[in-house]
Biotite code that builds the C-alpha atoms (Angstrom):
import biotite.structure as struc

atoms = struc.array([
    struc.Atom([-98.071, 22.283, 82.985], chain_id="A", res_id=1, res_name="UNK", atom_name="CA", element="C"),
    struc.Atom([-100.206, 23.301, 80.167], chain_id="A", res_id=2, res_name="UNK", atom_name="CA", element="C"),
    struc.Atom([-97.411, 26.277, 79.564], chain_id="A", res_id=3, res_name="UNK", atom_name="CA", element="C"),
    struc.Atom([-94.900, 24.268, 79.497], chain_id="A", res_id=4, res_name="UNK", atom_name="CA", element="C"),
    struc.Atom([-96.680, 22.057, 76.970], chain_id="A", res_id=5, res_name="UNK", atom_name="CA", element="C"),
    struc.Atom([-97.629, 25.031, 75.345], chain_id="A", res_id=6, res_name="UNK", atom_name="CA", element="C"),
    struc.Atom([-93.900, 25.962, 74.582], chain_id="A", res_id=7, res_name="UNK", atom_name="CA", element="C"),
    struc.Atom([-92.563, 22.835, 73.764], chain_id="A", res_id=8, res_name="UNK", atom_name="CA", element="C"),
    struc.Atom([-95.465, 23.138, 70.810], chain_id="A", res_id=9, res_name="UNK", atom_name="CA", element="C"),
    struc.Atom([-94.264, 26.449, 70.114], chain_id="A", res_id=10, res_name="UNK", atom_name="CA", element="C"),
    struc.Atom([-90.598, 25.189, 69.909], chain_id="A", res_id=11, res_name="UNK", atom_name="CA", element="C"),
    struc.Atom([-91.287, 22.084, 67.542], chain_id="A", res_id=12, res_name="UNK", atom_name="CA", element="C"),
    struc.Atom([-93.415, 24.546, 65.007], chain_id="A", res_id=13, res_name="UNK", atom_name="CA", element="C"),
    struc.Atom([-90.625, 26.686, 64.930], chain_id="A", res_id=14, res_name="UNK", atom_name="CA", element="C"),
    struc.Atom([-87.585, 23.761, 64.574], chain_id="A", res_id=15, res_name="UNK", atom_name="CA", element="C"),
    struc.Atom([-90.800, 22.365, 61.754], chain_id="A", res_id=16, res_name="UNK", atom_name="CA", element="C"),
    struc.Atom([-90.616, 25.838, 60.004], chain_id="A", res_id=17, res_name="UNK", atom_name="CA", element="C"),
    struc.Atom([-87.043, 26.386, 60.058], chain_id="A", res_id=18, res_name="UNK", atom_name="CA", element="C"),
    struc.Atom([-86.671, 22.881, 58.500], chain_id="A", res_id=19, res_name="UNK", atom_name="CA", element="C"),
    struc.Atom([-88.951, 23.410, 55.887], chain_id="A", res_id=20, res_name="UNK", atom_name="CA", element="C"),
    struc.Atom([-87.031, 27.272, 55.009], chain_id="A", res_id=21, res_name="UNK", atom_name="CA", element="C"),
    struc.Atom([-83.609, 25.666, 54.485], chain_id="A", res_id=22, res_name="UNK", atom_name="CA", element="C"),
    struc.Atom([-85.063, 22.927, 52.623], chain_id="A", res_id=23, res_name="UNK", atom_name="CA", element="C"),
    struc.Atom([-86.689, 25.569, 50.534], chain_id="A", res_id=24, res_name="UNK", atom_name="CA", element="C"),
    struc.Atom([-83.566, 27.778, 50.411], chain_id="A", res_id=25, res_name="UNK", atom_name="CA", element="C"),
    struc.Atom([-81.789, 24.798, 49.606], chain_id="A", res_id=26, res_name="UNK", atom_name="CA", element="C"),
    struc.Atom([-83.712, 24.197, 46.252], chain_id="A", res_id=27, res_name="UNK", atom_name="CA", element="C"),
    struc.Atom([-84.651, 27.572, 45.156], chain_id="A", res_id=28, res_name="UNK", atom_name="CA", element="C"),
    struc.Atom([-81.971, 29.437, 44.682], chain_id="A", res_id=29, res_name="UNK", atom_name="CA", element="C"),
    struc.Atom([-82.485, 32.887, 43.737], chain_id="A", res_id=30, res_name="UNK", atom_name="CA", element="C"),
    struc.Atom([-81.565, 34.298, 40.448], chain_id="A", res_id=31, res_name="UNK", atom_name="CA", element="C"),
    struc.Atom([-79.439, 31.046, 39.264], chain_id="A", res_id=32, res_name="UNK", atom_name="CA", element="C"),
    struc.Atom([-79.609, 31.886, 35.702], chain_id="A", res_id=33, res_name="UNK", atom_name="CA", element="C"),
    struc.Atom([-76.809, 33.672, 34.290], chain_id="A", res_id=34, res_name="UNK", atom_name="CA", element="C"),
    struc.Atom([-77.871, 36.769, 31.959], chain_id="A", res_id=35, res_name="UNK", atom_name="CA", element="C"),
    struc.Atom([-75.625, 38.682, 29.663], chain_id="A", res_id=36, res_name="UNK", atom_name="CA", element="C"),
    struc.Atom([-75.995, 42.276, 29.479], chain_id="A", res_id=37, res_name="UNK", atom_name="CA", element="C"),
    struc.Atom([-74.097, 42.687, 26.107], chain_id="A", res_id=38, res_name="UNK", atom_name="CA", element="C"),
    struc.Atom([-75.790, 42.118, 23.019], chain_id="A", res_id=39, res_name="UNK", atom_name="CA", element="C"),
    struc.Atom([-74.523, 38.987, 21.079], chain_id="A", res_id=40, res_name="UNK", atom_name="CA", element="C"),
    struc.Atom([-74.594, 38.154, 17.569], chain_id="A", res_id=41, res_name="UNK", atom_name="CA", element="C"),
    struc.Atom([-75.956, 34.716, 17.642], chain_id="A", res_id=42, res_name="UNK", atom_name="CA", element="C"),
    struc.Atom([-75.486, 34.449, 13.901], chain_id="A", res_id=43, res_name="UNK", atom_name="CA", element="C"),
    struc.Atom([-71.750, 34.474, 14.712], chain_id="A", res_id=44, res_name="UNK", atom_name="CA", element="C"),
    struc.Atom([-70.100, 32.999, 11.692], chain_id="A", res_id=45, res_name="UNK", atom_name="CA", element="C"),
    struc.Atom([-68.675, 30.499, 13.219], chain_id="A", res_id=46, res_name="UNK", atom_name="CA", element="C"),
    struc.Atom([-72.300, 28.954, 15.187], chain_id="A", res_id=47, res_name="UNK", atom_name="CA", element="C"),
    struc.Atom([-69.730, 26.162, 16.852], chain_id="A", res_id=48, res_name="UNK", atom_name="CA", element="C"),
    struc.Atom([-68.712, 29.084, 19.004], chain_id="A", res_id=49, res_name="UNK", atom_name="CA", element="C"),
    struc.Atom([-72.149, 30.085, 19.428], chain_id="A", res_id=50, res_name="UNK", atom_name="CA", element="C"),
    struc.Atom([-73.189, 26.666, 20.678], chain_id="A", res_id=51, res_name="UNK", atom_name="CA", element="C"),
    struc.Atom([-69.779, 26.627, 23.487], chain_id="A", res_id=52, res_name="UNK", atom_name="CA", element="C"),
    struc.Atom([-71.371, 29.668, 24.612], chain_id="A", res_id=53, res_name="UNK", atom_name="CA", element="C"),
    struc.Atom([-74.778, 28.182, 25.528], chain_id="A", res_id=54, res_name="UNK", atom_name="CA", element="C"),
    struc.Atom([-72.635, 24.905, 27.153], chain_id="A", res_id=55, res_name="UNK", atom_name="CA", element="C"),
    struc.Atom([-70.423, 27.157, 29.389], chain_id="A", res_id=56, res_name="UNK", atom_name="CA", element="C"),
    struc.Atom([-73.444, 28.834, 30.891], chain_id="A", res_id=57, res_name="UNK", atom_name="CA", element="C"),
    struc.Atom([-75.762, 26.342, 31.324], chain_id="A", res_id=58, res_name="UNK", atom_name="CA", element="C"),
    struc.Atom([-72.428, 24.575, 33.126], chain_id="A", res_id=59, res_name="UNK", atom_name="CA", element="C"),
    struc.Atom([-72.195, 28.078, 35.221], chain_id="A", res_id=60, res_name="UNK", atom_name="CA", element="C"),
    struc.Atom([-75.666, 27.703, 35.794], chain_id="A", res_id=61, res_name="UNK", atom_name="CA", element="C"),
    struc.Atom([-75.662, 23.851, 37.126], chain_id="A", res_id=62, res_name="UNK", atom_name="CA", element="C"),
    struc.Atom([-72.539, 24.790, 39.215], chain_id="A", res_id=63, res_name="UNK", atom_name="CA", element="C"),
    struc.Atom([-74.182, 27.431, 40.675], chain_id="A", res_id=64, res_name="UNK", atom_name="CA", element="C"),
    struc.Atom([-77.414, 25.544, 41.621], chain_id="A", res_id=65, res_name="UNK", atom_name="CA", element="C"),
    struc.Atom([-75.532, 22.285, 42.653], chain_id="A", res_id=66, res_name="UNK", atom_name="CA", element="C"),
    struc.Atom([-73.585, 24.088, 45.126], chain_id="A", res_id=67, res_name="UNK", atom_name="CA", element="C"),
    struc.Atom([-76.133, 26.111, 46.488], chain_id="A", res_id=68, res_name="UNK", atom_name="CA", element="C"),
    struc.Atom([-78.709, 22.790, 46.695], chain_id="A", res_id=69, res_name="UNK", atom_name="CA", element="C"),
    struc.Atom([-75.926, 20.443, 48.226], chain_id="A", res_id=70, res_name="UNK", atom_name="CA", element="C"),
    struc.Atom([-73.330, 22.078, 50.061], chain_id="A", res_id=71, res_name="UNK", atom_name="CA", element="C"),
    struc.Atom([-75.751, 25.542, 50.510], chain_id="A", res_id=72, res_name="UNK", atom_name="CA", element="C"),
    struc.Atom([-72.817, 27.711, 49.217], chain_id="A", res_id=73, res_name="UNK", atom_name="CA", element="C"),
    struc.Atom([-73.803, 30.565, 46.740], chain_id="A", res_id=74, res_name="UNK", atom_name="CA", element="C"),
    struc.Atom([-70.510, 30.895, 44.657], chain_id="A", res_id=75, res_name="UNK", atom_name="CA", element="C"),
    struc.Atom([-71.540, 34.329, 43.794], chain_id="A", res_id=76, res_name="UNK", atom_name="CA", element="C"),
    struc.Atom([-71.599, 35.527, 47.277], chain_id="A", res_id=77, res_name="UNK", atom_name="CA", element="C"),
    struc.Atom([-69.961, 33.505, 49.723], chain_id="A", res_id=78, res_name="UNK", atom_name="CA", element="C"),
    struc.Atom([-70.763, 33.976, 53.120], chain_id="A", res_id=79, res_name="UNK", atom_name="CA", element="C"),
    struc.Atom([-67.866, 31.714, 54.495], chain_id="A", res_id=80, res_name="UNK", atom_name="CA", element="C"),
    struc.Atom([-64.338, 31.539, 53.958], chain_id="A", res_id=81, res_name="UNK", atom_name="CA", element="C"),
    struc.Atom([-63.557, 27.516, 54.610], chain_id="A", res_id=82, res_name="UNK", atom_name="CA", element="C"),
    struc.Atom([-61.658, 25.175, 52.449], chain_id="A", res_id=83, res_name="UNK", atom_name="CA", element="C"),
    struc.Atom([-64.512, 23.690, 50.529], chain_id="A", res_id=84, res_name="UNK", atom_name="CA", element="C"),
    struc.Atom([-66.214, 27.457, 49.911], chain_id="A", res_id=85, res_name="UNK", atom_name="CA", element="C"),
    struc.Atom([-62.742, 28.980, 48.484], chain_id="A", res_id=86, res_name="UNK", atom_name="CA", element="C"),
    struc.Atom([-62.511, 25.590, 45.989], chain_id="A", res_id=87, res_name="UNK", atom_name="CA", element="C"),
    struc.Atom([-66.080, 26.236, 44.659], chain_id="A", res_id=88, res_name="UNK", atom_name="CA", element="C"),
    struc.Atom([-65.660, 29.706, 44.580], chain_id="A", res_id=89, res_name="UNK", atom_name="CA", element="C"),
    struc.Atom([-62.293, 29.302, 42.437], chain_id="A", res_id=90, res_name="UNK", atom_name="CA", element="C"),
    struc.Atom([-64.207, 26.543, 39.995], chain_id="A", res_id=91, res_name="UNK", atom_name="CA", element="C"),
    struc.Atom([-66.895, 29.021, 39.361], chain_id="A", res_id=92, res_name="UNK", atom_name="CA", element="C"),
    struc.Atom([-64.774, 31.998, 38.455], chain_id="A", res_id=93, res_name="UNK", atom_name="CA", element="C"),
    struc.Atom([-63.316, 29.510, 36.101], chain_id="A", res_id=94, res_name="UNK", atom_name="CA", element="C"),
    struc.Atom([-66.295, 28.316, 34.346], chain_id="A", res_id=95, res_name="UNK", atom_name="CA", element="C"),
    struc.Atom([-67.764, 32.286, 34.444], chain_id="A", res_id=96, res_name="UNK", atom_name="CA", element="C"),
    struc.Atom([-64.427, 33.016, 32.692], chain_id="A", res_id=97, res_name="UNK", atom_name="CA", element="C"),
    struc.Atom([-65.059, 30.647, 29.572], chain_id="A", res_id=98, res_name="UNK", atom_name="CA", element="C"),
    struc.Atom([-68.861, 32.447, 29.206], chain_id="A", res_id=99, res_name="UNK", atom_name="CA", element="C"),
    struc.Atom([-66.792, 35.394, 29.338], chain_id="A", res_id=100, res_name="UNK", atom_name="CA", element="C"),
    struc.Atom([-64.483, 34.539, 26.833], chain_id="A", res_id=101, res_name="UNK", atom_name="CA", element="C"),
    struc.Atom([-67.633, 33.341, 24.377], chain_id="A", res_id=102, res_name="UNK", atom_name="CA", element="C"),
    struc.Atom([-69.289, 36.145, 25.211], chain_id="A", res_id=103, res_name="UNK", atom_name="CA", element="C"),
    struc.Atom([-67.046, 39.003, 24.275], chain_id="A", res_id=104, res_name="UNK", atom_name="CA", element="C"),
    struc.Atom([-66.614, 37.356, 21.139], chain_id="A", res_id=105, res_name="UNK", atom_name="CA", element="C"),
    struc.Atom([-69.968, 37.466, 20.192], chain_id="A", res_id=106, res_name="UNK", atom_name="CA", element="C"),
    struc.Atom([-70.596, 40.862, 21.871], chain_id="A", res_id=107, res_name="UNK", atom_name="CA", element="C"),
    struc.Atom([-67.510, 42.014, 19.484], chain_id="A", res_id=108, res_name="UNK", atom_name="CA", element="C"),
    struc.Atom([-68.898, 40.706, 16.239], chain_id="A", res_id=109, res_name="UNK", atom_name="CA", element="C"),
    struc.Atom([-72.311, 41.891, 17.377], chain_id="A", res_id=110, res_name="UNK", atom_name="CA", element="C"),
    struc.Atom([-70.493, 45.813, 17.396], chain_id="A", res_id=111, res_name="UNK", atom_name="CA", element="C"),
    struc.Atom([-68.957, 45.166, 13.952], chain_id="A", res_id=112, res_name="UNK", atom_name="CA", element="C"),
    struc.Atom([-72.268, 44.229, 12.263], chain_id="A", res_id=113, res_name="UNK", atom_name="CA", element="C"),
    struc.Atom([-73.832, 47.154, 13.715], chain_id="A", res_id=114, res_name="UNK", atom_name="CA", element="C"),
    struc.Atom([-70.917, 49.414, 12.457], chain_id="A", res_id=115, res_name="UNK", atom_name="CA", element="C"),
    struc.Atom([-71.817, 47.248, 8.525], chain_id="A", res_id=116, res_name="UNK", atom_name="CA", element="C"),
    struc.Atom([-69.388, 44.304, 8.416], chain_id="A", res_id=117, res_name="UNK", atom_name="CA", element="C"),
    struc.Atom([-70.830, 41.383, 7.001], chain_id="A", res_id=118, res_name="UNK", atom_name="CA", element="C"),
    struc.Atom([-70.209, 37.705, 8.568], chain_id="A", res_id=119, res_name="UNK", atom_name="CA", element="C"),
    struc.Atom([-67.537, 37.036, 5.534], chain_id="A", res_id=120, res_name="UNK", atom_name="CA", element="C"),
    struc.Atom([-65.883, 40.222, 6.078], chain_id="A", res_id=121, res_name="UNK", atom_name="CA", element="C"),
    struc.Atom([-65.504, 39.579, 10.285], chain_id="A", res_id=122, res_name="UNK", atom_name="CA", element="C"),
    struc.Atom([-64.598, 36.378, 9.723], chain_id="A", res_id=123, res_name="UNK", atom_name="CA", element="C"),
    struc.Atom([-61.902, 37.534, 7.572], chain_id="A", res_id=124, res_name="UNK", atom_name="CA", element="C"),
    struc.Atom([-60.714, 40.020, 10.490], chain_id="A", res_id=125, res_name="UNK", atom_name="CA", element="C"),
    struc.Atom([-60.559, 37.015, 12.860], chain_id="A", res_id=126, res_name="UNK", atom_name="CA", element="C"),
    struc.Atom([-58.863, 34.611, 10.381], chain_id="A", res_id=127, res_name="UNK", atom_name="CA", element="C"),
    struc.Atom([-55.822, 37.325, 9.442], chain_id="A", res_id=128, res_name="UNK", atom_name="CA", element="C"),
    struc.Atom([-55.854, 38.404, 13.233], chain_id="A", res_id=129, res_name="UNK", atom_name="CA", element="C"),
    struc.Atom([-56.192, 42.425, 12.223], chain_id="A", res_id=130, res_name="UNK", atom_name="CA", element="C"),
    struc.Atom([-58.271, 44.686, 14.018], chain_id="A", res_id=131, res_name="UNK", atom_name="CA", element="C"),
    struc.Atom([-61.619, 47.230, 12.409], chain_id="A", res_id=132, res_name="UNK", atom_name="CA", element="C"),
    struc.Atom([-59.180, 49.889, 11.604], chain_id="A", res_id=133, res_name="UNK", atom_name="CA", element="C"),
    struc.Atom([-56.392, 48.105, 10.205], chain_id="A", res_id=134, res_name="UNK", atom_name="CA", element="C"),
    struc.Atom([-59.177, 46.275, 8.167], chain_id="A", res_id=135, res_name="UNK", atom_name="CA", element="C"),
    struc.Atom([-60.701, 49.513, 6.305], chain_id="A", res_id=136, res_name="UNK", atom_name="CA", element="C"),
    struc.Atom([-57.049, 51.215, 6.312], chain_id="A", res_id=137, res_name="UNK", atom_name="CA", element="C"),
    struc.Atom([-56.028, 48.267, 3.935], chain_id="A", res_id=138, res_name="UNK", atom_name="CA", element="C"),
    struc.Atom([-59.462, 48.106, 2.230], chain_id="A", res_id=139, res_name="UNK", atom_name="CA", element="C"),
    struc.Atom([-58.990, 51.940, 1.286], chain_id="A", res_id=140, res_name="UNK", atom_name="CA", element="C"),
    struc.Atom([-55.524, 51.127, -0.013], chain_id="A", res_id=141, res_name="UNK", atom_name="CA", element="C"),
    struc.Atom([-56.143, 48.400, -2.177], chain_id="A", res_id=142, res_name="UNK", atom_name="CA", element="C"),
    struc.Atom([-59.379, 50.505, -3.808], chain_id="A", res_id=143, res_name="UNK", atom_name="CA", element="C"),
    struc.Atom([-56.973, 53.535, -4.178], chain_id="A", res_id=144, res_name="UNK", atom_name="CA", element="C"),
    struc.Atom([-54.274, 51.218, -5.928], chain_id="A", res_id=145, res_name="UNK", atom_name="CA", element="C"),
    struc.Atom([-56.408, 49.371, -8.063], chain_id="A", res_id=146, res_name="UNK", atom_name="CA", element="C"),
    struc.Atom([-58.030, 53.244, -9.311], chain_id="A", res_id=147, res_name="UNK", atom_name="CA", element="C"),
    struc.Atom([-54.803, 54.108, -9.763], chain_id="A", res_id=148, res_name="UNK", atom_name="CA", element="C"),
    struc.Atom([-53.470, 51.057, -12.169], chain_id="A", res_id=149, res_name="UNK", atom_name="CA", element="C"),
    struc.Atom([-56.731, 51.525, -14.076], chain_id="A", res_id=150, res_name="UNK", atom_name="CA", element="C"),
    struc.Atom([-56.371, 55.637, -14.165], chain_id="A", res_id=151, res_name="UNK", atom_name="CA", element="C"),
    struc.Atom([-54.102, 56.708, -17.362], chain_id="A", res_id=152, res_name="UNK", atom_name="CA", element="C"),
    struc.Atom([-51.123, 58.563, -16.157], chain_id="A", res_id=153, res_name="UNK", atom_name="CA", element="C"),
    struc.Atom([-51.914, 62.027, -14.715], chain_id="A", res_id=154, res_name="UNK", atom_name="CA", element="C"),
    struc.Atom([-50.226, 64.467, -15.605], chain_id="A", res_id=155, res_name="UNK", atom_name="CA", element="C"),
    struc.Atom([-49.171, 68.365, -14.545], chain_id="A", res_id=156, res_name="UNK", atom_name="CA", element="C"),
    struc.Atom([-52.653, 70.127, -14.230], chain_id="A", res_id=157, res_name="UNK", atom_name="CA", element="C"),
    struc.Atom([-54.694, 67.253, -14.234], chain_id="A", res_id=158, res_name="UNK", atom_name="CA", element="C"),
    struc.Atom([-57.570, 67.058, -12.151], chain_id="A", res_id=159, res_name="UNK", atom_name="CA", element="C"),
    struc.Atom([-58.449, 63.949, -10.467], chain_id="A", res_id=160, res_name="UNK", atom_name="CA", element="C"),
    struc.Atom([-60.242, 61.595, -7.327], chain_id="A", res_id=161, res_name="UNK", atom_name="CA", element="C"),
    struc.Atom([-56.841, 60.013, -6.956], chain_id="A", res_id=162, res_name="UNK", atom_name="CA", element="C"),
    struc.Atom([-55.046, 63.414, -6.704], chain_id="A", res_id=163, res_name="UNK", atom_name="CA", element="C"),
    struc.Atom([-57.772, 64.789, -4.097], chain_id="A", res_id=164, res_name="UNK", atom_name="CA", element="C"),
    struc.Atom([-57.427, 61.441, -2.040], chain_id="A", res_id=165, res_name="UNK", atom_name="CA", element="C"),
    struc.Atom([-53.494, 62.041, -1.873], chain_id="A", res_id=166, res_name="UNK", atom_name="CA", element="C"),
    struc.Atom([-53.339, 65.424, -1.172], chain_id="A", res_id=167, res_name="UNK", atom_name="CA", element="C"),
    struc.Atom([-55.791, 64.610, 1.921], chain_id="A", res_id=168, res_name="UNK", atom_name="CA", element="C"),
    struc.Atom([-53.246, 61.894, 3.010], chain_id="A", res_id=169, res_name="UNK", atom_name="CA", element="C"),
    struc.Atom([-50.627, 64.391, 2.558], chain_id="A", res_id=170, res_name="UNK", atom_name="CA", element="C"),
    struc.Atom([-52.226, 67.141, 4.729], chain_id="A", res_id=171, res_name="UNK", atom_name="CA", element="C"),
    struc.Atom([-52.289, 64.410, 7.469], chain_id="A", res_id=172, res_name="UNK", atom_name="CA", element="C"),
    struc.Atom([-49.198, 64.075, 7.321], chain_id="A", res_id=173, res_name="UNK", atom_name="CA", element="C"),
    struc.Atom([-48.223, 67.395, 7.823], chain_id="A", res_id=174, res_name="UNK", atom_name="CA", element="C"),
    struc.Atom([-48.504, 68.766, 4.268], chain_id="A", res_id=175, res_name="UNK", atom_name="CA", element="C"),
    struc.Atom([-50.004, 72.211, 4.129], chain_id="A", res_id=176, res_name="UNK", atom_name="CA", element="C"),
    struc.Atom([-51.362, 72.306, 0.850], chain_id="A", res_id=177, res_name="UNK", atom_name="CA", element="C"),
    struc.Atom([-54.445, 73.328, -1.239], chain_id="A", res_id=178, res_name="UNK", atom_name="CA", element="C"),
    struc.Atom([-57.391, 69.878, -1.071], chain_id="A", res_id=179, res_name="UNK", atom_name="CA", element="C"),
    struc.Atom([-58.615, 70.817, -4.398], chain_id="A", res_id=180, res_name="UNK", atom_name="CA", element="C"),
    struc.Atom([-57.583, 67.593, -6.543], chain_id="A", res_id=181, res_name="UNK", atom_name="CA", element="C"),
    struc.Atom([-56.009, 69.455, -9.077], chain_id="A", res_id=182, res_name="UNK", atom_name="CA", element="C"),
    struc.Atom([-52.145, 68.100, -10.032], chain_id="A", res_id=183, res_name="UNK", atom_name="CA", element="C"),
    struc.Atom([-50.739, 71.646, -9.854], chain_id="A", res_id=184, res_name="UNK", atom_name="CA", element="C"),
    struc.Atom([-47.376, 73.205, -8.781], chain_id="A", res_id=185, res_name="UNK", atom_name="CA", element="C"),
    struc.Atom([-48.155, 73.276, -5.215], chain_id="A", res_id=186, res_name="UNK", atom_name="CA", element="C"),
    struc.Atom([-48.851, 69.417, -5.118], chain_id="A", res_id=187, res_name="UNK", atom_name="CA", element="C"),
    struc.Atom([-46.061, 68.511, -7.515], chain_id="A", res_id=188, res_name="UNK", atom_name="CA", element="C"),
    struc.Atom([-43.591, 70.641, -5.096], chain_id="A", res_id=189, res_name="UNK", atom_name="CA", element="C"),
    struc.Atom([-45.014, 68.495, -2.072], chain_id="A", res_id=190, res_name="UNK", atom_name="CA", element="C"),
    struc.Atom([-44.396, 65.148, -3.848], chain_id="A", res_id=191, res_name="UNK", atom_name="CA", element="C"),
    struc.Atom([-41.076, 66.260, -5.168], chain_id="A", res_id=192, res_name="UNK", atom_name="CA", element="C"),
    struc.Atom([-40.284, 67.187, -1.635], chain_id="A", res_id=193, res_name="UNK", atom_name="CA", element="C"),
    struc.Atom([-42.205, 63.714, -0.092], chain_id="A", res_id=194, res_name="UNK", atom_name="CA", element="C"),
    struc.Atom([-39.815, 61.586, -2.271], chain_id="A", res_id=195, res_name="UNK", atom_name="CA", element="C"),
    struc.Atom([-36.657, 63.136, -1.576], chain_id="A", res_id=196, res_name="UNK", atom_name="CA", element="C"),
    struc.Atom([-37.245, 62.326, 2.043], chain_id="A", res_id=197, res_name="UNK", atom_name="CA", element="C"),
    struc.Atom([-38.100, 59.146, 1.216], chain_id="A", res_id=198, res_name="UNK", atom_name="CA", element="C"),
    struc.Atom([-35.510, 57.915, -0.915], chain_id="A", res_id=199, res_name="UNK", atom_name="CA", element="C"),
    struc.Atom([-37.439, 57.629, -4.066], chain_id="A", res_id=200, res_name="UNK", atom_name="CA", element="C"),
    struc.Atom([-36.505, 58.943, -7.395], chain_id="A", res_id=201, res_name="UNK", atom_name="CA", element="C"),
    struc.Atom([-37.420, 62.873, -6.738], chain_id="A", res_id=202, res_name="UNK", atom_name="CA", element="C"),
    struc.Atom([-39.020, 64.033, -9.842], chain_id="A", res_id=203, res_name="UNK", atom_name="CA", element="C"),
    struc.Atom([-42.469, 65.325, -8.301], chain_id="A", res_id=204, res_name="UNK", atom_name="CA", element="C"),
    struc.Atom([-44.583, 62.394, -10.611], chain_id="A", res_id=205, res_name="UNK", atom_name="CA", element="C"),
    struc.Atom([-47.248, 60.190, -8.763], chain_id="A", res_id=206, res_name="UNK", atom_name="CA", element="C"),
    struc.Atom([-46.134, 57.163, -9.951], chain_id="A", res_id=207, res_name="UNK", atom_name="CA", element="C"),
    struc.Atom([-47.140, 53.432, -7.918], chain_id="A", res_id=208, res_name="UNK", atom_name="CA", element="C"),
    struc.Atom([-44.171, 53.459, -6.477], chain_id="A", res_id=209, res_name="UNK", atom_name="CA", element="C"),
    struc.Atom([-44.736, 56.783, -4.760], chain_id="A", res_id=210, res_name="UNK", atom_name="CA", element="C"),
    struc.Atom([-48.283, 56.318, -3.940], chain_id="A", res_id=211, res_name="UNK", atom_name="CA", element="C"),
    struc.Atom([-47.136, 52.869, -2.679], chain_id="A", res_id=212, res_name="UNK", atom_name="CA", element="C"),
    struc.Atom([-45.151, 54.986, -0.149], chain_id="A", res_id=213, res_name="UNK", atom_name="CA", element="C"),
    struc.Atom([-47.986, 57.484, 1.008], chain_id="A", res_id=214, res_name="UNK", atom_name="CA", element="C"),
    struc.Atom([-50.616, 55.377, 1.734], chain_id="A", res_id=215, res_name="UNK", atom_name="CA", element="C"),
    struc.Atom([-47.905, 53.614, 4.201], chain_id="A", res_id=216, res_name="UNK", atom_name="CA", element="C"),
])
């Protein structure tokens, strides 16, 4: 008798303790908290986007904890494959899509700073929808233009910046010539040549329109 008494004690601690474990499992979730592992600008420009960001995870983080506390389903790793599991699992790759989405654009601004953009000159690139390289391409044109309208005319045998920037454009292109800057008969050939293929008026002289048409 005392044996069986014995077990039946030995059966309610243990139906006690496995209460008490799901009702802690239920409400302590492990590592709820969604972390990023990129590094975000949180200066972003734009600090509307910056505050969406925080929203959609502390929304991924509620979802996460309400469905582990009240239906005891961790949307991360499901252990079933029912109806109600497959819905919650769908809402949460959702809602981990929008941090996503926040978060690369932060991560991506957080790269250009480190590369020297500004906040004026990113927001810029995300205003005209161009990417780094089409940025500096276009920034290096307009700088060699404007040189060039404020440069008096150069001439055979002139040595120059503007000359040493366009033959380095030109070797790029193909162009085996001399990088020296000077405005000499091998360059003036090359130009000559450039234009003809080109349909521009072939007389070997940098002119805008010509330079217009190498830096393309």
């Amino acid at each position: 008798m005392k044996q069986i008494i014995i077990f039946l004690l030995l059966i309610i601690v243990i139906l006690i303790g496995y209460g008490k474990y799901n009702q802690y499992k239920r409400y302590n979730s492990p590592e709820v908290n969604y972390t990023s592992t990129k590094t975000l600008d949180l200066e972003y420009y734009n600090q509307e986007i910056v505050l969406k960001y925080y929203e959609a995870v502390e929304e991924l983080n509620s979802f996460v904890m309400l469905q582990w506390s009240a239906n005891n389903i961790d949307v991360r790793t499901p252990e079933d494959d029912d109806n109600e599991t497959k819905i919650a699992v769908d809402t949460y790759a959702k809602k981990l899509a929008t941090v996503k989405y926040y978060e690369d654009i932060l991560s991506k601004s957080s790269e250009l700073k480190s590369k020297g953009l500004t906040s004026k000159e990113i927001e810029f690139l995300v205003k005209n929808g161009v990417d780094l390289i089409t940025y500096n391409k276009n920034l290096y044109t307009n700088k060699l233009i404007t040189l060039f309208k404020n440069t008096p005319q150069i001439k055979f045998g002139s040595k120059h910046p503007i000359v040493f920037e366009i033959q380095k454009i030109l070797i790029k292109k193909g162009y085996k010539l001399e990088l020296d800057g000077v405005y000499k008969k091998q360059t003036f050939n090359i130009i000559k040549s450039f234009e003809t293929k080109n349909n521009l008026f072939s007389d070997g002289v940098l002119d805008l329109l010509t330079l217009e048409a190498i830096l393309k």
